[in-house]
N, C-alpha and C positions, 0 to 999 in steps of 0.2 A: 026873305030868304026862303028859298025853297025846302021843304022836309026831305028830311032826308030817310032813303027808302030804308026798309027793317032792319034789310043784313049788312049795312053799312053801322046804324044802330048796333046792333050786334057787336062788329070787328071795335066798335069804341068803345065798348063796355070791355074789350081786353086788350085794347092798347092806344091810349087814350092820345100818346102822342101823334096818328095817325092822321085823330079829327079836330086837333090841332088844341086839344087839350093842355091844360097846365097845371103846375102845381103837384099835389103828392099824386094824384093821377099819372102827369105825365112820368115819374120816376116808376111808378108801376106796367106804365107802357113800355118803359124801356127795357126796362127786364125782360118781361113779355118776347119782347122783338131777341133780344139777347138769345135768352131761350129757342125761341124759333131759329135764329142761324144757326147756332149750334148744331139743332136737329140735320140744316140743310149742308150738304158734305162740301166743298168747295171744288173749284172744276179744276186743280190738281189735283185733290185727293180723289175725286172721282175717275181719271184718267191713271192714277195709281191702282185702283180696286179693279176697273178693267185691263188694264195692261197684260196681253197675252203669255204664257210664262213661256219661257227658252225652250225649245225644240232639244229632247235627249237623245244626246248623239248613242246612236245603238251600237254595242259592242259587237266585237268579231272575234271567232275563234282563234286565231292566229295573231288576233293584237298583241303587239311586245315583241314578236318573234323574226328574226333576222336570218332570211338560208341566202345562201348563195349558189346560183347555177352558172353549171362549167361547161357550155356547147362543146362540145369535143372539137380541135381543130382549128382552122378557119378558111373560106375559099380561096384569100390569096396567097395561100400559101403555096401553091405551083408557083408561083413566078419569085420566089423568092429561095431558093435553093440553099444558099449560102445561108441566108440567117436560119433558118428551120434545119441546119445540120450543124449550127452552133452546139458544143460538149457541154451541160451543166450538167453539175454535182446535186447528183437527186439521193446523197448519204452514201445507197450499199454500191454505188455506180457513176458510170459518166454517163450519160445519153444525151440523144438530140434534143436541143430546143423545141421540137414539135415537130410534125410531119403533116404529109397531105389526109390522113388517110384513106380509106377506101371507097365504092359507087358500085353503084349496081350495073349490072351486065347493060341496062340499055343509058349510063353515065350520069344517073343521080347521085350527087355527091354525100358522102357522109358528114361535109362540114356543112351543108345544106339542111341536109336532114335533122343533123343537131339543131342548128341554130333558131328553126320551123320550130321543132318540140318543145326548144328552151323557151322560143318566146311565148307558146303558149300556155306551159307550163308557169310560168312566171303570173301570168294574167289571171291564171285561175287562182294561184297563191294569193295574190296581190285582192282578190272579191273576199280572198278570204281574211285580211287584215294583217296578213304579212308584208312586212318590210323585203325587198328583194332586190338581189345586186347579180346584172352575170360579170362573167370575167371578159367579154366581147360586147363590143357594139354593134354589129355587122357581120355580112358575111363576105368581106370586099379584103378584108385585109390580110395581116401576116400576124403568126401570132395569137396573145402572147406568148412565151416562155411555160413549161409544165411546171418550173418554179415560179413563177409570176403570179400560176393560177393558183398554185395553194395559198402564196402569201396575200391574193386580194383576200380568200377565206378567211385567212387569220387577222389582217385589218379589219376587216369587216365585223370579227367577232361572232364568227354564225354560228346559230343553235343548230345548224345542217347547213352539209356543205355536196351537192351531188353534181357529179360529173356525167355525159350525157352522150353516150358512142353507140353503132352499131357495129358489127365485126363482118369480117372477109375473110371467110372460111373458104371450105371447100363446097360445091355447091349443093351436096348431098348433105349437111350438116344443119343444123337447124336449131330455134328456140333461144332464148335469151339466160343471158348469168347476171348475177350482182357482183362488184368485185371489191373486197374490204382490205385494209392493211392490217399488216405484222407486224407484231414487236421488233424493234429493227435496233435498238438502243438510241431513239432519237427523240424528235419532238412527239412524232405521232402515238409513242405508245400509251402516251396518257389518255387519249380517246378512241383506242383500240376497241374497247369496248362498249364503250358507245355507238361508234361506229356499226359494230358487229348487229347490236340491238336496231339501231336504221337500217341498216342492210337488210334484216330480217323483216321488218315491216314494208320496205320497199318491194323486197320479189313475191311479198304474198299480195300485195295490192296490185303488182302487176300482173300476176298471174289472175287473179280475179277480175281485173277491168279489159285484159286484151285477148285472152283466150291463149295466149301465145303457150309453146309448151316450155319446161324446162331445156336447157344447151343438153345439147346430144355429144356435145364434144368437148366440152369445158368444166369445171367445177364437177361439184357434188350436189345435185338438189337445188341446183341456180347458183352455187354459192362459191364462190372462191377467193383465197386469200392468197395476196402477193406482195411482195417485198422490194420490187423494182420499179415502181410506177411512182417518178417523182412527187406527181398531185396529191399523192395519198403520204409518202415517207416526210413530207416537208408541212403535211396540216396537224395545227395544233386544235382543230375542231371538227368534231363527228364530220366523216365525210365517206362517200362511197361513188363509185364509179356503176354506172347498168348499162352491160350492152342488150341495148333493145331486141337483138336477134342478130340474122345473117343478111348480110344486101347482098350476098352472094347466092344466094338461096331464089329459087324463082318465085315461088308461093310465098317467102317473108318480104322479098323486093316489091310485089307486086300489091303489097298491105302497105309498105313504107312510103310508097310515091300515091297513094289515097291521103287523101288531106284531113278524110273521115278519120280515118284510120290515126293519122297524127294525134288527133284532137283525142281520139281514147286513148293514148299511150300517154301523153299531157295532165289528162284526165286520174289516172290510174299513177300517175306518181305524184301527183300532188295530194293523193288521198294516203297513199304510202307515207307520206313527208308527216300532212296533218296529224297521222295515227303516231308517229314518233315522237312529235310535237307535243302531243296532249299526253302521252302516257308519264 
């Protein structure tokens, strides 16, 4: 038989079963080897101690928080006359179901113009981890109801509830208002002032993101409170109405139909919202 080389010698001198050893040797080999697995990790456990750990989902500023936006309007509402002059019970009143409302001198629509702002408005909320519901899908249809629109708010349960118009003034008239509700003895007075506090955060973020000035014609310092605007008499959650300016207006028309110009006004209520949001 051949000899066998040193470090073979060696490896039998600690585990004798190896060199085919017997006896109390071989029980000492086998511990030996016992030992040594031990040491060596098994290729589960090993595929355990590398296993990459789960990817942490990064929080956002508006996680948990639920607004609902109210495009002012909707474009089919010209061809539907009859339904949008349907009388609901908005509490201190009867009014229409909804109306067309206004367009700039060269027939940009103001249910246009909302619907542009809402939705980007919405996108920017939504990067920011807000949950977001409007009361339209489209700018094609009739509708909803000014009652409809409070109560998707109040299904919906929103931390903020903002309504979303320009106005048709006269044309010399100019700049933008927020418009909050009054204690009316109804559902909305419970969040009158909260309301009032978003309201307030909303015309200083807009006044800061759009340059725009305060209404020349309306309110006080942007601000006005009314008692007739179903969307606001019938919400049971902070909500506010902004008219972005005048589409009657040639210099505010002519900011409204810039797409740039949208996207800061979007921009600048959604920072408004955030600042109500977190305070």
């Amino acid at each position: 038989m051949r000899a066998l080389p040193a470090s073979t010698l060696a490896l039998c001198g600690l585990i004798a079963a190896a060199c085919g050893g017997t006896g109390s040797g071989d029980a000492g080999g086998r511990t030996a080897l016992a030992h040594a697995e031990a040491r060596t990790p098994s290729p589960a456990h090993k595929a355990t101690q590398q296993a990459p750990a789960a990817p942490v989902q990064e929080s956002k500023p508006l996680d948990g928080k639920v607004v609902v936006i109210d495009p002012g309007h909707n474009g089919g509402n010209y061809r539907a006359p009859t339904a949008i002059s349907r009388q609901v019970n908005v509490l201190t009143q009867w009014k229409d179901c909804d109306t067309t409302g206004t367009a700039t001198n060269g027939g940009y629509s103001e249910a246009a113009f909302t619907w542009d702002v809402s939705k980007r408005l919405a996108k920017v909320l939504r990067a920011r981890g807000a949950t977001v519901k409007l009361t339209r899908n489209g700018n094609d249809g009739v509708g909803p109801c000014v009652t409809e629109r409070a109560a998707i708010g109040n299904r919906a349960k929103a931390d903020a509830a903002i309504s979303v118009h320009a106005d048709g003034a006269g044309p010399g008239a100019h700049g933008f208002h927020v418009i909050m509700p009054k204690k009316i003895g109804g559902p909305v007075d419970k969040v009158v002032a909260a309301s009032r506090k978003l309201g307030l955060s909303v015309r200083d973020a807009f006044a800061k993101g759009t340059g725009l000035a305060y209404s020349t014609y309306l309110g006080r310092a942007a601000l006005d409170f009314r008692s007739d605007l179903g969307g606001l008499n019938l919400s049971t959650v902070p909500k506010i109405f902004v008219e972005c300016g005048n589409m009657r207006n040639a210099t505010e028309a002519a900011k409204f139909t810039d797409s740039k110009f949208r996207q800061k006004i979007a921009v600048a209520l959604a920072n408004g919202l955030h600042h109500y949001l977190e305070a």
